[in-house]
PAKOL-859072 format. One record per atom (N, C-alpha, C): z, x, y; chain; atom name; residue number from 1. Coordinates in steps of 0.05 Angstrom, whole numbers, padded with zeros to 5 digits. Layout:
<sites>
<site <Z X Y> A CA NUM>;
...
</sites>
This chain:
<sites>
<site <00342 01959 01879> A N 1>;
<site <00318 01964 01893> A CA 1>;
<site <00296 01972 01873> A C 1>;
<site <00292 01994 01862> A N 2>;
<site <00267 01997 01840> A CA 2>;
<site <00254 01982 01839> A C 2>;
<site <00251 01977 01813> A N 3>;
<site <00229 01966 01800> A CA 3>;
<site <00228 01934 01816> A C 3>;
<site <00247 01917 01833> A N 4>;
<site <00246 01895 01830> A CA 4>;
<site <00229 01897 01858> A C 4>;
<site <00224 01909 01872> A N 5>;
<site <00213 01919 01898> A CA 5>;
<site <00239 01919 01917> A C 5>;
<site <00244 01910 01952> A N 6>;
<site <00261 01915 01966> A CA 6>;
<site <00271 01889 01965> A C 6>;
<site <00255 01857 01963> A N 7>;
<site <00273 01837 01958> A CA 7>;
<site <00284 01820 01942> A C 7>;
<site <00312 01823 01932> A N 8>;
<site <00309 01811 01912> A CA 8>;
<site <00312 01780 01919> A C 8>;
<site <00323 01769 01900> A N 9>;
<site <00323 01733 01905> A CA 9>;
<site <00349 01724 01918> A C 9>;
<site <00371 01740 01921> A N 10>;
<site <00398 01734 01942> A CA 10>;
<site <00391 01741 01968> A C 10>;
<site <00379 01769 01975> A N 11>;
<site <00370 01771 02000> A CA 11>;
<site <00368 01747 02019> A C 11>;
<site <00357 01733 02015> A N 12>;
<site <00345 01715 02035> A CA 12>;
<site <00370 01690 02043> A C 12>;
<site <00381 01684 02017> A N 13>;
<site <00406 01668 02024> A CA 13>;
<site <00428 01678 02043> A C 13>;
<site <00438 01703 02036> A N 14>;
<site <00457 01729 02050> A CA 14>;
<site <00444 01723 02075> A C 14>;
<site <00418 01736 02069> A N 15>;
<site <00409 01740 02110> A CA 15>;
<site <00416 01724 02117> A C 15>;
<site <00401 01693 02113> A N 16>;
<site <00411 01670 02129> A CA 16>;
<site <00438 01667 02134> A C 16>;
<site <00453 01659 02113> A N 17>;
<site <00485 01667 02124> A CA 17>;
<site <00491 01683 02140> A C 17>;
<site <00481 01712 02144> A N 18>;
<site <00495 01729 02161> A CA 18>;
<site <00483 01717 02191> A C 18>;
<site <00463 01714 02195> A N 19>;
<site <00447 01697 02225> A CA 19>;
<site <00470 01678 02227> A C 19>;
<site <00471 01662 02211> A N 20>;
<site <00490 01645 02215> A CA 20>;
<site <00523 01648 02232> A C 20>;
<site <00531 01667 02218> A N 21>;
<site <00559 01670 02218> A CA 21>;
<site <00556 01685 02253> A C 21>;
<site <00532 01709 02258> A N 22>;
<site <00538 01722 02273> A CA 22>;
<site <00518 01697 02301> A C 22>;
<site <00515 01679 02304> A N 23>;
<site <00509 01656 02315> A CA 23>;
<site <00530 01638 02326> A C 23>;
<site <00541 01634 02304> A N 24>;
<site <00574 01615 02298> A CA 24>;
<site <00594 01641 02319> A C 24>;
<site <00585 01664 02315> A N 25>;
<site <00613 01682 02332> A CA 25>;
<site <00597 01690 02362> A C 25>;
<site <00577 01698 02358> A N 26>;
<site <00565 01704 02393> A CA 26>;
<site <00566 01689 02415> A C 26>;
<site <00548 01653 02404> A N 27>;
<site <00549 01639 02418> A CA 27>;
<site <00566 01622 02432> A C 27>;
<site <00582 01619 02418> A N 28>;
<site <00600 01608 02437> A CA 28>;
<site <00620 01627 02459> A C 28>;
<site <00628 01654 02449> A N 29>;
<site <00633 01672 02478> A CA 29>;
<site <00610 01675 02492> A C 29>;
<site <00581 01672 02486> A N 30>;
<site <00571 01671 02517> A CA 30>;
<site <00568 01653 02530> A C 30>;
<site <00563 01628 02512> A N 31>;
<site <00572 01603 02526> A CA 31>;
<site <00602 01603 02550> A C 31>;
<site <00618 01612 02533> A N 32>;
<site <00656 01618 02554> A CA 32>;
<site <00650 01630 02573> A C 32>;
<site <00629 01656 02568> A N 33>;
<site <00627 01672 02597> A CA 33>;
<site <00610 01669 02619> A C 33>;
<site <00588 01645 02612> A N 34>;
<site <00567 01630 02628> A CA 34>;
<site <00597 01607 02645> A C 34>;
<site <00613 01594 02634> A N 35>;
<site <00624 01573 02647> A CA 35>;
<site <00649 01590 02661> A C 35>;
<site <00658 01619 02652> A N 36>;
<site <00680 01626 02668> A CA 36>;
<site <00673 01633 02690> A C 36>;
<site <00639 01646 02689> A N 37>;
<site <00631 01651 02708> A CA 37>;
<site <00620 01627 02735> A C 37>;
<site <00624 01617 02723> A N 38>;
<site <00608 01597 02748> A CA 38>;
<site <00643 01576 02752> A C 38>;
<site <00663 01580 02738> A N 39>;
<site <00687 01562 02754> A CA 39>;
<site <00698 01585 02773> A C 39>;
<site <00697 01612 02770> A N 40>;
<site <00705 01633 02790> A CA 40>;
<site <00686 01632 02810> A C 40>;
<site <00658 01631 02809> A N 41>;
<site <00642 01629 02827> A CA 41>;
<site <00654 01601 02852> A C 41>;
<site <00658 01584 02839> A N 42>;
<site <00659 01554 02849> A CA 42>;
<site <00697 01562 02861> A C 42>;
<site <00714 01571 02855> A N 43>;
<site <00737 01579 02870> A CA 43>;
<site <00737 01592 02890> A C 43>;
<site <00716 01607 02894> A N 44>;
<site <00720 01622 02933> A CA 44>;
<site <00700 01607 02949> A C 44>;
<site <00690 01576 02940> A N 45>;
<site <00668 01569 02957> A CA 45>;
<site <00674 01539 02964> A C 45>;
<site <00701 01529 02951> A N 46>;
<site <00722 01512 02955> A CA 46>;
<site <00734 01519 02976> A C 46>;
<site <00727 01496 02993> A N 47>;
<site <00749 01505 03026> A CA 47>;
<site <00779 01475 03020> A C 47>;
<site <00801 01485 03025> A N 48>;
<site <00815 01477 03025> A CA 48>;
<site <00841 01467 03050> A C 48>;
<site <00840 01445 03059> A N 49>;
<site <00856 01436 03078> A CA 49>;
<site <00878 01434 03082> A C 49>;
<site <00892 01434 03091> A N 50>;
<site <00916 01422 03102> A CA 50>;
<site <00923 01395 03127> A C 50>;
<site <00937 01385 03124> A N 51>;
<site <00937 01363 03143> A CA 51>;
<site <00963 01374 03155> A C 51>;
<site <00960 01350 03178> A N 52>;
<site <00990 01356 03189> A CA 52>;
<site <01017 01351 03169> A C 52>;
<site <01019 01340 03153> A N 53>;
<site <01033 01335 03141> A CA 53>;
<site <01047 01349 03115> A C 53>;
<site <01025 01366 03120> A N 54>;
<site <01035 01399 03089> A CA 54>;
<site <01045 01411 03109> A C 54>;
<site <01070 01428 03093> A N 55>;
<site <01083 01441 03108> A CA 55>;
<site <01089 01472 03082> A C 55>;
<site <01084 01496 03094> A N 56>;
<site <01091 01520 03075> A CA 56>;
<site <01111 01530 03072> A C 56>;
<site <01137 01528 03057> A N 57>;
<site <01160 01548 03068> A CA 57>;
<site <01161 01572 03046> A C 57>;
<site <01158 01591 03049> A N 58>;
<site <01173 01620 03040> A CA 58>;
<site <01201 01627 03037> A C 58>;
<site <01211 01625 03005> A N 59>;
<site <01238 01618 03001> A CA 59>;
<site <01239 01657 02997> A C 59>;
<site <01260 01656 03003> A N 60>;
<site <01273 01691 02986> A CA 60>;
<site <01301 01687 02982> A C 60>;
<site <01306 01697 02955> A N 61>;
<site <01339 01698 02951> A CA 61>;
<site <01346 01728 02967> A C 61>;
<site <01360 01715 02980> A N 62>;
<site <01379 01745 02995> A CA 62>;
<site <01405 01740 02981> A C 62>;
<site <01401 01782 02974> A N 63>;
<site <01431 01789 02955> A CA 63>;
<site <01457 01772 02970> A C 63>;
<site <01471 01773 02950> A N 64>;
<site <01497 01763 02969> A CA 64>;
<site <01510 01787 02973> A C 64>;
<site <01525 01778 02996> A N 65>;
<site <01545 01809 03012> A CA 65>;
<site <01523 01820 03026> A C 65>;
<site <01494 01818 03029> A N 66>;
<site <01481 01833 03051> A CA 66>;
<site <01480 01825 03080> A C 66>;
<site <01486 01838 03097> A N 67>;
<site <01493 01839 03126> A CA 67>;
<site <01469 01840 03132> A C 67>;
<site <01457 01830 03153> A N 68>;
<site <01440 01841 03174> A CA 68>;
<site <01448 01839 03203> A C 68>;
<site <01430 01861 03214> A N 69>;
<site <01444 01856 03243> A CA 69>;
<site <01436 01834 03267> A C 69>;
<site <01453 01839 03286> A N 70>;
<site <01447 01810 03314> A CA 70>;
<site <01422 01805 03317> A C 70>;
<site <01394 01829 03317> A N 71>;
<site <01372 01831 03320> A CA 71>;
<site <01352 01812 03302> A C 71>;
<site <01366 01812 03281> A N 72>;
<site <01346 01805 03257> A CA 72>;
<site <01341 01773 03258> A C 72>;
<site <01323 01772 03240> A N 73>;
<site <01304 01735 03233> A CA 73>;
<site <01331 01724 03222> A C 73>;
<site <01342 01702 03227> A N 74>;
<site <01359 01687 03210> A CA 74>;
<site <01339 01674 03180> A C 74>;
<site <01353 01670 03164> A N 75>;
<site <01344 01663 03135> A CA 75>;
<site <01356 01645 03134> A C 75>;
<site <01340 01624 03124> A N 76>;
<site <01353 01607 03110> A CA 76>;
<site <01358 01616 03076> A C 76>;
<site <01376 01597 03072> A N 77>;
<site <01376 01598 03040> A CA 77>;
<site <01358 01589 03028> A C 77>;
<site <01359 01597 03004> A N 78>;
<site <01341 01579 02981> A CA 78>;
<site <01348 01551 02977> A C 78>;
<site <01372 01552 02972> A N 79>;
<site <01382 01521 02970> A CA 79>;
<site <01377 01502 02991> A C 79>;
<site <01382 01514 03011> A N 80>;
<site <01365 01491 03038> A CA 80>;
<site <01336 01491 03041> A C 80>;
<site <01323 01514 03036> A N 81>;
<site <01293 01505 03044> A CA 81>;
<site <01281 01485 03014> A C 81>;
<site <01300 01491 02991> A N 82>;
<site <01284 01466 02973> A CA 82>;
<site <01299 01438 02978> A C 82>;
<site <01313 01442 02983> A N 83>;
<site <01332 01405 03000> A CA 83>;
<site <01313 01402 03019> A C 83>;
<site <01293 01419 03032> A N 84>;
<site <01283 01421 03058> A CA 84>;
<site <01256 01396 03046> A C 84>;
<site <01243 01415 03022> A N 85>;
<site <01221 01405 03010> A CA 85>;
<site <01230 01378 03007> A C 85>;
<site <01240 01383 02990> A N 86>;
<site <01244 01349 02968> A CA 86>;
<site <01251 01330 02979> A C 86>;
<site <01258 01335 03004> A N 87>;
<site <01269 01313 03021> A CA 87>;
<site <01243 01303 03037> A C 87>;
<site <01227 01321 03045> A N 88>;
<site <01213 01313 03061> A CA 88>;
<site <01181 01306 03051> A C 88>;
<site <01185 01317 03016> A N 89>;
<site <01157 01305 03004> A CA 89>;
<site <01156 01278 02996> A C 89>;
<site <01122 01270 03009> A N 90>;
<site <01123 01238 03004> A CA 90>;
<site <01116 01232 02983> A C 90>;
<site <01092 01253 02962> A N 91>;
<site <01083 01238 02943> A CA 91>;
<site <01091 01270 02918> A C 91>;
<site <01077 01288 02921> A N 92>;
<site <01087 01307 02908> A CA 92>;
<site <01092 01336 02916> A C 92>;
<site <01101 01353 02900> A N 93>;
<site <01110 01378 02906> A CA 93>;
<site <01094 01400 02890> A C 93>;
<site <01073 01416 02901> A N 94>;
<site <01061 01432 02884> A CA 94>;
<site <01069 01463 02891> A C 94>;
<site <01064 01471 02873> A N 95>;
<site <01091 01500 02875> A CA 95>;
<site <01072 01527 02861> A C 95>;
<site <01073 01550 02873> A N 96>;
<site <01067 01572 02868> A CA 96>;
<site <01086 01598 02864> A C 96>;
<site <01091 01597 02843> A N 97>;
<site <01121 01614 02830> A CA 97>;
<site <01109 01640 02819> A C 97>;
<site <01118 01658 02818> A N 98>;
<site <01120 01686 02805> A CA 98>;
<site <01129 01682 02774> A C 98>;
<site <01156 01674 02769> A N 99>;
<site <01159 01662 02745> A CA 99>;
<site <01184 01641 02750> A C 99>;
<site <01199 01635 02718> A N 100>;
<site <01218 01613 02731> A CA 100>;
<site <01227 01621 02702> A C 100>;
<site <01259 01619 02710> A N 101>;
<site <01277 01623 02685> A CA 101>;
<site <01297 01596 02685> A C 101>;
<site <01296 01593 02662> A N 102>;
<site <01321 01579 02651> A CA 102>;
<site <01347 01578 02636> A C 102>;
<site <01349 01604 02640> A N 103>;
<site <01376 01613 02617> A CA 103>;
<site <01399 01610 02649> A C 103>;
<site <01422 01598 02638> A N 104>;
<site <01441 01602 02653> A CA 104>;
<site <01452 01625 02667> A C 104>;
<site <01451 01645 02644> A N 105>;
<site <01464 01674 02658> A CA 105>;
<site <01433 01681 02679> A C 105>;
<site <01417 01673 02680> A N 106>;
<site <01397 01680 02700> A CA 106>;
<site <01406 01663 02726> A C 106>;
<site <01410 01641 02719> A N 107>;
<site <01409 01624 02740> A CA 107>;
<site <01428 01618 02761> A C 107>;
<site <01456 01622 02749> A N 108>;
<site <01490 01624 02761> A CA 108>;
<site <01495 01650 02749> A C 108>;
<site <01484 01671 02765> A N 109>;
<site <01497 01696 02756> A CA 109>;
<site <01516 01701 02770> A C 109>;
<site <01523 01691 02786> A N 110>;
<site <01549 01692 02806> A CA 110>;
<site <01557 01671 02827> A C 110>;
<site <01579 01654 02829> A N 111>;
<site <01592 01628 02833> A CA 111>;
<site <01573 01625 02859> A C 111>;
<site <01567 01631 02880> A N 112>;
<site <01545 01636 02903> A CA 112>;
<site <01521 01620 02892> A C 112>;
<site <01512 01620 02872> A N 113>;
<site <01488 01609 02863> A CA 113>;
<site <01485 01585 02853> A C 113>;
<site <01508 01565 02850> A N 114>;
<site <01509 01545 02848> A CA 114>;
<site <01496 01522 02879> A C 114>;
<site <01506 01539 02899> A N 115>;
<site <01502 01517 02916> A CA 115>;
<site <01464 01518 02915> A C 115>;
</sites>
């Protein structure tokens, strides 16, 4: 600083680089948050149909060995309501899962789970 006054002759290259860099990193997250915002916008204003021909089923694995009584909803299994699907889709099957495992000991954890 002294004698040379406050700018020297790198100053000006540095600045520009730093505009630069902090340009190169801002803009494009507000660019992301201009377009996330307007595809969430555009998701609750999307009306969505059904025809006669979609059908919804609600699968639940019920423990094995659990009893219910005379009163209660009969359940189907899991294994029949997806024989239910697949049989009856004409073109495809779109699916809304919690998650989905593939390790064996997840999947046949007990001889019951095969069918």
């Amino acid at each position: 600083w002294g004698a040379q006054g406050w700018c020297r002759p790198s100053c000006i290259p540095i600045s520009i680089i730093l505009v630069l860099i902090v340009l190169v990193v801002l803009l494009p997250l507000l660019d992301h948050a201009d377009h996330k915002h307007s595809n969430n916008s555009s998701l609750y204003t999307t009306e969505f149909t059904c025809m006669d021909s979609c059908k919804l089923s609600l699968a639940e694995s019920i423990p094995l060995g659990l009893i219910y009584d005379n009163t209660s909803i009969v359940h189907k299994s899991t294994y029949h309501t997806w024989m239910d699907l697949i049989n009856s889709a004409e073109s495809t099957i779109e699916i809304a899962s919690l998650y989905w495992t593939m390790k064996r000991e997840d999947v046949y954890p007990d001889n019951s789970a095969k069918d």
